[in-house]
C-alpha positions as CSV (number, residue, x, y, z in Angstrom):
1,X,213.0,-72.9,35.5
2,X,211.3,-75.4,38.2
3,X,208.9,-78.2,37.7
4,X,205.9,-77.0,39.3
5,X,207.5,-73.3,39.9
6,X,209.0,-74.4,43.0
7,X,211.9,-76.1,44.3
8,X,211.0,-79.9,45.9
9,X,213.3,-80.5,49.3
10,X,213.0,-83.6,50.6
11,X,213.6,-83.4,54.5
12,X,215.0,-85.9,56.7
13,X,214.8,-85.0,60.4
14,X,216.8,-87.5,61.4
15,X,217.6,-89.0,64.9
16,X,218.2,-87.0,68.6
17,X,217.4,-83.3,68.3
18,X,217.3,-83.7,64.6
19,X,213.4,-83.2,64.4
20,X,213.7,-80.2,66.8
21,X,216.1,-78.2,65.0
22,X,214.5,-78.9,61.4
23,X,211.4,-77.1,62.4
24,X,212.4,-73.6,63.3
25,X,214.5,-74.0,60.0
26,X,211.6,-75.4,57.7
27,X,209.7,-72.1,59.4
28,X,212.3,-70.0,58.6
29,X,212.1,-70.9,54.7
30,X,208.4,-70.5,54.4
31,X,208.8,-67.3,56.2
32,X,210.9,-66.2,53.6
33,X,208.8,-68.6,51.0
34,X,206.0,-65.9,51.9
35,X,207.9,-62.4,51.9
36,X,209.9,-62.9,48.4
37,X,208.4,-63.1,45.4
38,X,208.9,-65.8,42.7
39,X,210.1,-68.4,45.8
40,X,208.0,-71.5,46.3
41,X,208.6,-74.7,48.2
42,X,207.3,-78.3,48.3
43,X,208.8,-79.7,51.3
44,X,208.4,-84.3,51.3
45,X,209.3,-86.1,54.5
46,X,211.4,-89.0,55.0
47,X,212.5,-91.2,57.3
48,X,216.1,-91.7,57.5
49,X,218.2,-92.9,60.7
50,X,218.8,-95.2,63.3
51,X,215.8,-94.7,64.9
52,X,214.7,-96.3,61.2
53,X,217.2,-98.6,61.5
54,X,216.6,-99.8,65.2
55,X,212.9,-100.4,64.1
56,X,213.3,-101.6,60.4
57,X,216.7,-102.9,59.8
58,X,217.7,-100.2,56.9
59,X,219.1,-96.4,57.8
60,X,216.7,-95.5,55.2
61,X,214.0,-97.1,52.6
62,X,214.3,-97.1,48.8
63,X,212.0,-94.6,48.9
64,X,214.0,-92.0,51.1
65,X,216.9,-92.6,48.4
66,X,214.2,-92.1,45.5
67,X,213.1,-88.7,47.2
68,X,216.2,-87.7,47.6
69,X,217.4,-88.5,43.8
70,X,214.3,-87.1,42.2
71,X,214.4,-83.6,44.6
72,X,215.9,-80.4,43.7
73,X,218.4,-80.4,47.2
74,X,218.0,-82.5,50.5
75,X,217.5,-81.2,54.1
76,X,218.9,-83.7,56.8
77,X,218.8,-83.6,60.6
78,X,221.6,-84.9,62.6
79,X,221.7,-88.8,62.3
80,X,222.8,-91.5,64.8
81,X,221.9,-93.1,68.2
82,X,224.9,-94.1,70.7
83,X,222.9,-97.4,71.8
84,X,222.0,-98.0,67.7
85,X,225.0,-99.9,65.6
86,X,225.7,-102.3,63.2
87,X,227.1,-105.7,64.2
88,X,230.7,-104.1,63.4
89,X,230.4,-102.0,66.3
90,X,230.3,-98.6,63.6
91,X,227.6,-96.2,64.0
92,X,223.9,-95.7,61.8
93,X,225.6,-92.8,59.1
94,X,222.8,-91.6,56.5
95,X,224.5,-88.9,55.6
96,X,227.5,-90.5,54.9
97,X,226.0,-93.5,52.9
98,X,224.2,-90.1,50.7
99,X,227.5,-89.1,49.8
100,X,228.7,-92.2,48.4
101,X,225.2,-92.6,47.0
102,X,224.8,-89.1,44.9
103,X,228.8,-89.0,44.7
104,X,228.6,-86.1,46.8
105,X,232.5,-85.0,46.7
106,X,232.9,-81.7,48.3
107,X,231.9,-81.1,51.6
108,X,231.8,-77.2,52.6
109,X,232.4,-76.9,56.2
110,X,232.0,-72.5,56.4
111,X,232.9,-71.1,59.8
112,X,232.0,-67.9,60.2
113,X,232.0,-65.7,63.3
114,X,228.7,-64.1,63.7
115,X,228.5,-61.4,65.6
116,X,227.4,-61.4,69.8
117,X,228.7,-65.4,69.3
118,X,232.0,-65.9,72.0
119,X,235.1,-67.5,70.2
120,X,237.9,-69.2,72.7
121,X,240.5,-67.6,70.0
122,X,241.6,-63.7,71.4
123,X,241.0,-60.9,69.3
124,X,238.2,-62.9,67.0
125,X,235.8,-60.5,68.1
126,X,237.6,-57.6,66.6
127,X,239.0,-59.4,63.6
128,X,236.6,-61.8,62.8
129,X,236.5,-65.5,61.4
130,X,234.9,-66.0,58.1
131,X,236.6,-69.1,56.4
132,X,235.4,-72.1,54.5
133,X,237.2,-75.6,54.7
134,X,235.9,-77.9,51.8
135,X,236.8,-81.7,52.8
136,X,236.7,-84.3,50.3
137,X,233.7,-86.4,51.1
138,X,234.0,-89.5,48.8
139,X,237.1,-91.0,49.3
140,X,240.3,-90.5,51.2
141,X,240.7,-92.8,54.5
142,X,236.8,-92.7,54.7
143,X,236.9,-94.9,51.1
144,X,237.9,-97.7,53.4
145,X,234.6,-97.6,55.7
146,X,233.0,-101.2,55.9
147,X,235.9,-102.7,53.9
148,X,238.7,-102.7,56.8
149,X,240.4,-105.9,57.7
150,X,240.3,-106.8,61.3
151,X,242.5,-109.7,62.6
152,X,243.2,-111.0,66.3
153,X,247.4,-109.6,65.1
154,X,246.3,-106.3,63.6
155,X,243.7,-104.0,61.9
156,X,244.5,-102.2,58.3
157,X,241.9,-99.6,56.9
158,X,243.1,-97.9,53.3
159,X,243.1,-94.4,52.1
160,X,242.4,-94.0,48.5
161,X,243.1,-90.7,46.5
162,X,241.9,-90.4,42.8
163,X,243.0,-88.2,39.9
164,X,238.8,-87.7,38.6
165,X,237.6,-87.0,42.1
166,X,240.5,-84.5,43.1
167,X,240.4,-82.4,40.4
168,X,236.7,-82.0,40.3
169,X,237.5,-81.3,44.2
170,X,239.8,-79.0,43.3
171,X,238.0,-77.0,40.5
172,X,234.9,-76.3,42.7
173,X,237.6,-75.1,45.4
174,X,239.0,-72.5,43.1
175,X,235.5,-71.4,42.0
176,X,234.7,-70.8,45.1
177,X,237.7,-68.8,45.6
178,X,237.2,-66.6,43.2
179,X,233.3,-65.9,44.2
180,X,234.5,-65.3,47.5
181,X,237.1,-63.1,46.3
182,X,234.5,-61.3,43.4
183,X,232.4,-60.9,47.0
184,X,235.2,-58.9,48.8
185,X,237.1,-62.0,50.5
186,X,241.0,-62.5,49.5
187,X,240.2,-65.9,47.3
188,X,243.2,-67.5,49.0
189,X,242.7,-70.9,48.4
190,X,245.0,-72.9,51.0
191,X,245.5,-76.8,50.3
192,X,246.0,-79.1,53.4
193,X,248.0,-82.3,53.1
194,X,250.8,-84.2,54.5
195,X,252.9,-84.3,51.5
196,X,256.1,-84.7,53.1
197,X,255.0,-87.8,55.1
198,X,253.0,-90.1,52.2
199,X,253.0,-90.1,48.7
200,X,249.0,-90.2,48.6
201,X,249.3,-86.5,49.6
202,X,252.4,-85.7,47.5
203,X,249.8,-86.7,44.3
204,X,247.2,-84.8,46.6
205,X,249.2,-81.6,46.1
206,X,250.7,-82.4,42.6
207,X,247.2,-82.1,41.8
208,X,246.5,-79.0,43.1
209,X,249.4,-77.3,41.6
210,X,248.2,-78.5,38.1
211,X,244.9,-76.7,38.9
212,X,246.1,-74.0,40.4
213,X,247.8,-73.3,37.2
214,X,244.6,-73.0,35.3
215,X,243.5,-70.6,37.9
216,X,246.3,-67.8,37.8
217,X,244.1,-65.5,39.7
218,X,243.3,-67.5,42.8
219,X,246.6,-66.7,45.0
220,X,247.4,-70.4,46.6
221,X,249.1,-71.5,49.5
222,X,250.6,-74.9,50.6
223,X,250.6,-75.9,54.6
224,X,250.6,-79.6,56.0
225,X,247.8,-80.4,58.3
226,X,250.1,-80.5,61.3
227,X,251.0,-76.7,61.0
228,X,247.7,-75.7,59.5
229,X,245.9,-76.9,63.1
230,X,248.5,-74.7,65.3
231,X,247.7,-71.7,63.0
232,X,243.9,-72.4,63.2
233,X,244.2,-71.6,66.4
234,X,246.4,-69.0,66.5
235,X,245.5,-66.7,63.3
236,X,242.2,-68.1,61.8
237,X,241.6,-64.9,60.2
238,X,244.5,-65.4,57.9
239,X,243.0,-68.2,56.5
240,X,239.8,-68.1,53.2
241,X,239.3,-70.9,51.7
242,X,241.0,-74.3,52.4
243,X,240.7,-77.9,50.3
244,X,241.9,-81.2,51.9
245,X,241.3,-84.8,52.2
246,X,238.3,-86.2,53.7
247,X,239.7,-87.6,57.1
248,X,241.7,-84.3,57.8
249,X,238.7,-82.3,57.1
250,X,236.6,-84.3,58.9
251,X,238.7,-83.6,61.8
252,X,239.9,-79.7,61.2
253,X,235.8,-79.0,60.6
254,X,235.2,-79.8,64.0
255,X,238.1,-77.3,65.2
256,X,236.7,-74.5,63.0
257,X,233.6,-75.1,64.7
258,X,235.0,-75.0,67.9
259,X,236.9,-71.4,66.9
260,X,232.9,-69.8,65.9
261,X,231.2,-71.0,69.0
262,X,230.8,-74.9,68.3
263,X,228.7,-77.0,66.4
264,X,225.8,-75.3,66.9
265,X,226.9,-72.5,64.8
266,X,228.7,-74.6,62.0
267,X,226.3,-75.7,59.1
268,X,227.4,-77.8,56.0
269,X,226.8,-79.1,53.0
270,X,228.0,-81.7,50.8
271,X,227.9,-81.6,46.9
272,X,228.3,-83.5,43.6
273,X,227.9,-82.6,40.0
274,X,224.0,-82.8,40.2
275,X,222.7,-83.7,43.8
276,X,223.4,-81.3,47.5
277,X,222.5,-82.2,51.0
278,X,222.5,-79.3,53.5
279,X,222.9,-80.2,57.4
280,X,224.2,-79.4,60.5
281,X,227.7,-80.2,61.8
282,X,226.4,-81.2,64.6
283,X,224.8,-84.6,66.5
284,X,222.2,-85.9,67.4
285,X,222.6,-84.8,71.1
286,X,220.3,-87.1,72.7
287,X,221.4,-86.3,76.0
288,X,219.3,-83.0,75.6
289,X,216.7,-84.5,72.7
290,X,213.2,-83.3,74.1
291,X,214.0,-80.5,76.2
292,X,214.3,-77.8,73.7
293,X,217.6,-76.5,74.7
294,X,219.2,-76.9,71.3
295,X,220.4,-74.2,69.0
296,X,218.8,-74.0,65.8
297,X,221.7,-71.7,64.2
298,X,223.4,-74.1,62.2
299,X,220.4,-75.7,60.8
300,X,219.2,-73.1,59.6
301,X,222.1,-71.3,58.5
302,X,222.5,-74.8,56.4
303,X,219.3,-73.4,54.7
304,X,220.7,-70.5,53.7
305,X,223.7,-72.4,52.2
306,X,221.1,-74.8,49.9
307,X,219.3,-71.2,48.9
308,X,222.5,-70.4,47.7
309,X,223.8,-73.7,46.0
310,X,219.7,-73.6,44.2
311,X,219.9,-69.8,43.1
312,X,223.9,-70.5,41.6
313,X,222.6,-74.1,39.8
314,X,219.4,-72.4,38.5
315,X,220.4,-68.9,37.9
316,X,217.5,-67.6,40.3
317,X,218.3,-64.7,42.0
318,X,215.4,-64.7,44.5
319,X,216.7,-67.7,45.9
320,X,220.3,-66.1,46.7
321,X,218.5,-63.2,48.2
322,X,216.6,-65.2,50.2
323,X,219.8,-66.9,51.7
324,X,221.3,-63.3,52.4
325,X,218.8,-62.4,54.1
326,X,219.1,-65.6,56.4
327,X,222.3,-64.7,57.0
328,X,221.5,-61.6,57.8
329,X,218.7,-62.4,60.7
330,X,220.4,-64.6,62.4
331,X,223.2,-62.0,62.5
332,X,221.0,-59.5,63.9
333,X,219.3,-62.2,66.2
334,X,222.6,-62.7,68.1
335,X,223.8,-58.8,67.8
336,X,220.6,-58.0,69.8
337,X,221.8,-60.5,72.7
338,X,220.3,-63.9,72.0
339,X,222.6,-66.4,73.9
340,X,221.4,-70.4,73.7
341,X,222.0,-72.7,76.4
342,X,225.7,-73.7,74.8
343,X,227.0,-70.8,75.6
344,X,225.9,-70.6,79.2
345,X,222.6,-68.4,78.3
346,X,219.0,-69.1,78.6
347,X,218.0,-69.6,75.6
348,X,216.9,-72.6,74.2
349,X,215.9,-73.5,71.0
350,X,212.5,-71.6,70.8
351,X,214.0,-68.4,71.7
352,X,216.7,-68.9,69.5
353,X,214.2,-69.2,66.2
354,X,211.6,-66.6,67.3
355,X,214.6,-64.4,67.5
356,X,216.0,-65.3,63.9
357,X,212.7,-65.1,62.5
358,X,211.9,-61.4,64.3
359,X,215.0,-60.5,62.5
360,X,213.6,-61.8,58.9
Protein backbone atom coordinates (compact mmCIF):
# COMPACT_ATOMS: atom_id res chain seq x y z
CA UNK A 1 0.00 0.00 0.00
CA UNK A 2 2.74 2.67 1.48
CA UNK A 3 6.36 2.70 1.14
CA UNK A 4 7.61 1.99 4.48
CA UNK A 5 3.81 1.13 5.76
CA UNK A 6 3.27 4.73 6.47
CA UNK A 7 2.29 7.73 4.92
CA UNK A 8 5.42 10.52 4.59
CA UNK A 9 3.91 14.32 5.26
CA UNK A 10 6.23 16.78 4.76
CA UNK A 11 5.29 19.84 7.17
CA UNK A 12 5.82 23.38 6.65
CA UNK A 13 5.09 25.50 9.65
CA UNK A 14 5.35 28.41 7.98
CA UNK A 15 5.49 32.11 9.14
CA UNK A 16 3.43 34.06 12.23
CA UNK A 17 1.40 31.62 14.27
CA UNK A 18 2.07 28.95 11.72
CA UNK A 19 4.53 26.98 13.96
CA UNK A 20 1.99 27.28 16.86
CA UNK A 21 -0.93 25.91 15.33
CA UNK A 22 0.92 22.93 13.44
CA UNK A 23 1.87 21.48 16.76
CA UNK A 24 -1.38 20.69 18.55
CA UNK A 25 -2.39 19.40 14.98
CA UNK A 26 0.91 17.18 14.38
CA UNK A 27 -0.14 15.87 18.16
CA UNK A 28 -3.43 15.28 17.18
CA UNK A 29 -2.35 12.79 14.29
CA UNK A 30 0.08 10.79 16.30
CA UNK A 31 -2.63 10.66 18.91
CA UNK A 32 -4.70 8.98 16.51
CA UNK A 33 -1.32 7.42 14.78
CA UNK A 34 -1.30 5.53 18.27
CA UNK A 35 -5.04 4.52 18.93
CA UNK A 36 -5.82 3.11 15.22
CA UNK A 37 -4.42 0.26 13.92
CA UNK A 38 -2.63 -0.02 10.55
CA UNK A 39 -1.98 4.09 10.66
CA UNK A 40 1.63 5.14 10.63
CA UNK A 41 3.35 8.45 10.00
CA UNK A 42 6.71 9.90 9.06
CA UNK A 43 6.39 13.50 9.58
CA UNK A 44 9.87 15.75 7.51
CA UNK A 45 10.26 19.46 8.23
CA UNK A 46 10.76 22.16 5.98
CA UNK A 47 11.34 25.52 5.81
CA UNK A 48 9.09 27.45 3.72
CA UNK A 49 8.10 31.33 4.08
CA UNK A 50 9.14 34.73 4.36
CA UNK A 51 10.75 34.34 7.34
CA UNK A 52 13.04 32.01 4.72
CA UNK A 53 12.81 34.43 2.37
CA UNK A 54 13.73 37.60 4.54
CA UNK A 55 16.93 35.46 5.60
CA UNK A 56 17.73 33.55 2.28
CA UNK A 57 16.28 35.30 -0.61
CA UNK A 58 13.92 32.10 -1.78
CA UNK A 59 10.18 31.37 -0.08
CA UNK A 60 11.46 27.97 -0.02
CA UNK A 61 14.76 25.69 -1.07
CA UNK A 62 14.81 23.07 -3.75
CA UNK A 63 14.68 20.83 -1.23
CA UNK A 64 11.36 21.96 0.40
CA UNK A 65 9.89 21.49 -3.31
CA UNK A 66 11.65 17.98 -3.44
CA UNK A 67 10.02 16.99 -0.07
CA UNK A 68 7.05 18.10 -0.98
CA UNK A 69 7.07 16.19 -4.63
CA UNK A 70 8.41 12.95 -3.27
CA UNK A 71 5.69 12.94 0.00
CA UNK A 72 2.46 11.29 0.15
CA UNK A 73 0.47 14.91 1.10
CA UNK A 74 1.91 18.25 2.43
CA UNK A 75 1.11 20.02 5.77
CA UNK A 76 1.55 23.94 5.62
CA UNK A 77 1.25 26.66 8.27
CA UNK A 78 0.01 30.00 7.42
CA UNK A 79 2.63 31.82 5.18
CA UNK A 80 3.58 35.63 4.90
CA UNK A 81 5.01 38.51 6.89
CA UNK A 82 3.41 42.24 6.45
CA UNK A 83 7.00 43.87 6.61
CA UNK A 84 8.40 40.74 4.11
CA UNK A 85 7.74 41.53 0.13
CA UNK A 86 9.22 41.23 -3.08
CA UNK A 87 10.47 44.45 -4.86
CA UNK A 88 6.84 44.54 -6.62
CA UNK A 89 5.34 45.39 -3.48
CA UNK A 90 3.24 41.58 -3.55
CA UNK A 91 3.48 39.43 -0.60
CA UNK A 92 5.96 36.00 0.25
CA UNK A 93 2.96 33.20 -1.08
CA UNK A 94 4.36 29.47 -0.69
CA UNK A 95 1.31 28.18 -0.90
CA UNK A 96 0.34 29.80 -3.86
CA UNK A 97 3.62 29.19 -5.76
CA UNK A 98 2.74 25.05 -4.57
CA UNK A 99 -0.25 25.22 -6.59
CA UNK A 100 1.23 26.34 -9.63
CA UNK A 101 4.15 24.04 -8.85
CA UNK A 102 2.15 20.48 -8.33
CA UNK A 103 -0.82 21.94 -10.62
CA UNK A 104 -2.80 21.95 -7.65
CA UNK A 105 -6.36 22.99 -9.38
CA UNK A 106 -9.08 22.61 -6.94
CA UNK A 107 -9.10 24.25 -3.87
CA UNK A 108 -11.76 22.93 -1.21
CA UNK A 109 -12.71 25.67 1.01
CA UNK A 110 -15.55 23.35 3.53
CA UNK A 111 -17.38 25.51 5.94
CA UNK A 112 -19.02 23.75 8.28
CA UNK A 113 -20.86 24.94 11.41
CA UNK A 114 -19.61 23.01 14.35
CA UNK A 115 -21.59 22.87 17.06
CA UNK A 116 -21.12 25.58 20.48
CA UNK A 117 -19.21 27.81 17.49
CA UNK A 118 -21.39 31.43 17.18
CA UNK A 119 -22.36 32.26 13.51
CA UNK A 120 -23.35 36.24 12.74
CA UNK A 121 -26.14 34.49 10.21
CA UNK A 122 -29.75 33.97 12.52
CA UNK A 123 -31.15 30.70 12.81
CA UNK A 124 -27.52 28.91 11.83
CA UNK A 125 -27.52 27.35 15.07
CA UNK A 126 -30.75 25.55 14.53
CA UNK A 127 -30.26 24.81 10.87
CA UNK A 128 -26.84 24.43 10.45
CA UNK A 129 -24.07 25.34 7.80
CA UNK A 130 -22.25 22.44 6.19
CA UNK A 131 -21.22 23.60 2.63
CA UNK A 132 -18.05 23.26 0.56
CA UNK A 133 -16.94 25.95 -2.01
CA UNK A 134 -14.12 24.47 -4.37
CA UNK A 135 -12.23 27.55 -6.06
CA UNK A 136 -10.18 26.99 -8.98
CA UNK A 137 -6.62 27.46 -7.79
CA UNK A 138 -4.46 27.43 -11.02
CA UNK A 139 -5.70 29.90 -13.16
CA UNK A 140 -8.50 32.48 -13.42
CA UNK A 141 -7.43 36.23 -12.61
CA UNK A 142 -4.77 34.73 -10.22
CA UNK A 143 -3.00 33.18 -13.79
CA UNK A 144 -1.96 36.84 -14.14
CA UNK A 145 0.18 37.02 -10.75
CA UNK A 146 3.84 38.39 -11.48
CA UNK A 147 2.98 38.95 -15.19
CA UNK A 148 0.72 42.30 -14.86
CA UNK A 149 1.67 45.33 -16.75
CA UNK A 150 2.01 48.46 -14.67
CA UNK A 151 2.42 51.86 -16.50
CA UNK A 152 2.50 55.54 -15.07
CA UNK A 153 -1.32 55.76 -17.47
CA UNK A 154 -2.78 52.38 -16.27
CA UNK A 155 -2.33 48.86 -14.79
CA UNK A 156 -3.86 45.66 -16.80
CA UNK A 157 -3.78 42.14 -14.99
CA UNK A 158 -5.44 39.04 -17.21
CA UNK A 159 -7.77 36.39 -16.29
CA UNK A 160 -7.33 33.18 -18.10
CA UNK A 161 -9.94 30.28 -18.23
CA UNK A 162 -8.99 26.95 -19.93
CA UNK A 163 -11.07 24.04 -21.39
CA UNK A 164 -8.31 21.05 -19.68
CA UNK A 165 -8.27 22.79 -16.29
CA UNK A 166 -12.14 23.41 -16.00
CA UNK A 167 -13.26 20.28 -16.74
CA UNK A 168 -10.89 18.45 -14.53
CA UNK A 169 -12.34 21.32 -12.03
CA UNK A 170 -15.47 20.38 -12.80
CA UNK A 171 -15.34 16.55 -12.68
CA UNK A 172 -13.82 16.48 -9.19
CA UNK A 173 -16.80 19.02 -8.23
CA UNK A 174 -19.46 16.52 -9.28
CA UNK A 175 -17.55 13.61 -7.56
CA UNK A 176 -17.72 15.31 -4.74
CA UNK A 177 -21.25 15.91 -5.07
CA UNK A 178 -22.25 12.77 -5.33
CA UNK A 179 -20.07 11.46 -2.13
CA UNK A 180 -21.64 14.11 -0.28
CA UNK A 181 -24.90 13.15 -1.49
CA UNK A 182 -24.10 9.01 -1.06
CA UNK A 183 -23.18 10.57 2.71
CA UNK A 184 -26.70 12.08 3.33
CA UNK A 185 -26.01 15.69 1.94
CA UNK A 186 -28.29 16.90 -1.20
CA UNK A 187 -25.22 16.63 -3.88
CA UNK A 188 -26.38 20.00 -5.23
CA UNK A 189 -23.65 21.15 -7.07
CA UNK A 190 -24.07 25.08 -7.55
CA UNK A 191 -21.65 26.81 -10.21
CA UNK A 192 -20.65 30.57 -9.56
CA UNK A 193 -19.85 32.85 -12.41
CA UNK A 194 -20.65 36.02 -14.02
CA UNK A 195 -21.78 34.81 -17.17
CA UNK A 196 -23.89 37.55 -18.12
CA UNK A 197 -21.14 40.13 -17.71
CA UNK A 198 -17.86 38.41 -19.67
CA UNK A 199 -17.55 35.80 -22.02
CA UNK A 200 -14.61 34.07 -19.90
CA UNK A 201 -17.55 33.02 -17.56
CA UNK A 202 -20.13 32.34 -20.34
CA UNK A 203 -17.32 29.45 -21.49
CA UNK A 204 -16.98 28.98 -17.55
CA UNK A 205 -20.59 27.83 -17.50
CA UNK A 206 -20.80 26.25 -21.01
CA UNK A 207 -18.44 24.07 -19.43
CA UNK A 208 -20.22 23.09 -16.66
CA UNK A 209 -23.34 22.39 -18.43
CA UNK A 210 -21.41 19.89 -20.75
CA UNK A 211 -20.36 18.16 -17.46
CA UNK A 212 -23.23 18.28 -15.81
CA UNK A 213 -24.65 16.31 -18.56
CA UNK A 214 -22.43 13.40 -17.83
CA UNK A 215 -23.54 13.59 -14.29
CA UNK A 216 -27.51 13.25 -14.61
CA UNK A 217 -27.66 12.57 -11.01
CA UNK A 218 -25.92 15.55 -9.44
CA UNK A 219 -28.99 18.09 -9.44
CA UNK A 220 -27.12 21.59 -10.58
CA UNK A 221 -27.79 25.02 -10.15
CA UNK A 222 -26.59 28.29 -11.93
CA UNK A 223 -26.20 31.70 -9.77
CA UNK A 224 -23.75 34.74 -10.60
CA UNK A 225 -21.42 35.60 -7.88
CA UNK A 226 -23.20 38.86 -7.26
CA UNK A 227 -26.53 37.02 -6.10
CA UNK A 228 -24.70 34.02 -4.78
CA UNK A 229 -22.92 36.58 -1.91
CA UNK A 230 -26.46 38.11 -0.88
CA UNK A 231 -27.84 34.55 -0.47
CA UNK A 232 -24.66 33.39 1.48
CA UNK A 233 -25.71 35.48 3.82
CA UNK A 234 -29.06 35.14 3.96
CA UNK A 235 -29.72 31.18 3.45
CA UNK A 236 -26.35 29.39 3.55
CA UNK A 237 -27.99 26.29 4.50
CA UNK A 238 -29.50 26.13 1.05
CA UNK A 239 -26.32 25.87 -0.44
CA UNK A 240 -23.88 22.00 -0.81
CA UNK A 241 -21.50 22.20 -2.90
CA UNK A 242 -20.35 25.17 -5.09
CA UNK A 243 -17.49 25.39 -8.05
CA UNK A 244 -16.15 28.81 -9.25
CA UNK A 245 -13.25 30.63 -10.56
CA UNK A 246 -10.25 31.22 -8.51
CA UNK A 247 -10.58 35.09 -7.72
CA UNK A 248 -14.35 34.72 -6.76
CA UNK A 249 -13.57 31.87 -4.55
CA UNK A 250 -10.74 33.31 -3.20
CA UNK A 251 -13.06 36.04 -2.07
CA UNK A 252 -16.50 34.09 -1.22
CA UNK A 253 -14.03 31.53 1.03
CA UNK A 254 -13.39 34.18 3.24
CA UNK A 255 -17.26 34.97 3.61
CA UNK A 256 -18.03 31.33 4.34
CA UNK A 257 -15.51 31.53 6.91
CA UNK A 258 -16.88 34.42 8.31
CA UNK A 259 -20.60 32.63 8.31
CA UNK A 260 -18.87 29.36 10.64
CA UNK A 261 -17.07 31.56 13.16
CA UNK A 262 -13.99 32.91 10.98
CA UNK A 263 -10.84 31.68 9.83
CA UNK A 264 -10.00 29.98 12.61
CA UNK A 265 -12.55 27.41 12.01
CA UNK A 266 -12.17 27.17 8.10
CA UNK A 267 -9.50 24.60 6.90
CA UNK A 268 -8.54 23.93 3.23
CA UNK A 269 -6.94 22.08 0.86
CA UNK A 270 -5.78 22.36 -2.53
CA UNK A 271 -5.48 19.33 -5.00
CA UNK A 272 -4.18 18.10 -8.36
CA UNK A 273 -4.24 14.77 -10.14
CA UNK A 274 -1.32 13.38 -7.85
CA UNK A 275 -0.06 15.93 -5.18
CA UNK A 276 -2.53 17.71 -1.99
CA UNK A 277 -1.50 20.41 0.45
CA UNK A 278 -3.79 20.71 3.51
CA UNK A 279 -3.74 24.28 5.48
CA UNK A 280 -5.55 26.73 7.23
CA UNK A 281 -7.55 29.50 5.77
CA UNK A 282 -6.15 31.59 7.89
CA UNK A 283 -2.82 34.10 8.29
CA UNK A 284 -0.10 34.33 9.74
CA UNK A 285 -1.49 36.64 12.54
CA UNK A 286 1.68 38.10 13.80
CA UNK A 287 0.07 40.58 15.78
CA UNK A 288 -0.76 37.68 18.24
CA UNK A 289 2.39 35.12 17.05
CA UNK A 290 3.89 34.09 20.50
CA UNK A 291 1.27 34.53 22.86
CA UNK A 292 -0.67 31.35 22.37
CA UNK A 293 -4.03 32.89 21.82
CA UNK A 294 -4.52 31.21 18.42
CA UNK A 295 -7.16 28.66 17.58
CA UNK A 296 -5.82 25.52 16.44
CA UNK A 297 -9.38 24.30 14.90
CA UNK A 298 -8.81 24.83 11.41
CA UNK A 299 -5.37 23.32 11.35
CA UNK A 300 -6.25 20.58 12.46
CA UNK A 301 -9.50 20.08 10.98
CA UNK A 302 -7.17 20.52 7.68
CA UNK A 303 -5.70 17.19 9.06
CA UNK A 304 -8.66 15.52 8.97
CA UNK A 305 -9.35 16.70 5.33
CA UNK A 306 -5.60 15.14 4.13
CA UNK A 307 -6.81 11.77 6.22
CA UNK A 308 -9.51 11.85 4.05
CA UNK A 309 -7.98 12.80 0.55
CA UNK A 310 -5.01 9.69 1.65
CA UNK A 311 -7.68 6.98 2.70
CA UNK A 312 -9.96 7.94 -0.91
CA UNK A 313 -6.37 7.93 -3.05
CA UNK A 314 -5.21 4.69 -1.40
CA UNK A 315 -8.25 2.86 -0.64
CA UNK A 316 -7.33 2.74 3.24
CA UNK A 317 -9.98 2.87 5.41
CA UNK A 318 -8.13 3.41 8.66
CA UNK A 319 -7.14 6.61 7.40
CA UNK A 320 -10.84 7.82 6.71
CA UNK A 321 -11.75 6.72 10.13
CA UNK A 322 -9.17 8.40 11.55
CA UNK A 323 -10.40 11.75 9.95
CA UNK A 324 -14.00 11.09 11.27
CA UNK A 325 -12.99 10.76 14.27
CA UNK A 326 -11.13 14.24 14.11
CA UNK A 327 -14.06 15.60 13.14
CA UNK A 328 -15.73 14.27 15.71
CA UNK A 329 -13.41 15.62 18.74
CA UNK A 330 -13.24 18.75 17.83
CA UNK A 331 -17.11 18.72 17.64
CA UNK A 332 -17.43 17.43 21.06
CA UNK A 333 -14.54 19.83 22.20
CA UNK A 334 -16.69 22.86 21.37
CA UNK A 335 -20.20 21.19 22.47
CA UNK A 336 -18.60 20.88 25.95
CA UNK A 337 -17.95 24.85 25.99
CA UNK A 338 -14.48 25.47 24.71
CA UNK A 339 -14.51 29.11 23.42
CA UNK A 340 -10.83 30.57 22.05
CA UNK A 341 -9.95 33.95 22.35
CA UNK A 342 -11.76 34.94 18.77
CA UNK A 343 -14.78 34.53 19.99
CA UNK A 344 -14.42 36.58 23.08
CA UNK A 345 -13.48 33.42 25.37
CA UNK A 346 -10.53 32.51 27.28
CA UNK A 347 -9.17 30.08 25.57
CA UNK A 348 -6.15 30.15 23.83
CA UNK A 349 -4.54 27.84 21.80
CA UNK A 350 -3.51 25.21 24.43
CA UNK A 351 -6.78 24.88 25.79
CA UNK A 352 -8.18 24.64 22.58
CA UNK A 353 -5.92 21.30 21.58
CA UNK A 354 -5.99 19.71 25.11
CA UNK A 355 -9.74 19.91 24.61
CA UNK A 356 -9.75 18.31 20.99
CA UNK A 357 -7.41 15.81 22.02
CA UNK A 358 -9.60 14.87 25.45
CA UNK A 359 -12.32 14.35 22.98
CA UNK A 360 -10.13 11.80 20.75
Amino acid sequence: MLANDSFHIAVLAGDGIGPEVMAPALEVLRRVEATTQGLKFRFTEAPAGAGHYRDTGKSMPESTIKLCRDADAILLGACGLPAVRYPDGTEIMPQVELRFIFDLYAGVRPARLVPGVPSPIVGADQRGIDLVLIRESTEGLFASMGKGVVTHEEARETLVITRKTSERLFEFSFRLAERRKARGRPGTLTCVDKANVFKAYAFFRQMFGECAARHPDVATERLYVDACSALLVRRPWDFDVMVMENMFGDILSDLTAGLIGGMGMAPSADIGDTHAVFQPCHGTAPDIMGKGLANPSAMILSTAMMLDWLADKHDYAPAAAAAQRIEAAVDRAFATGIKPREFGGPDGTAAVAKAVLAAL
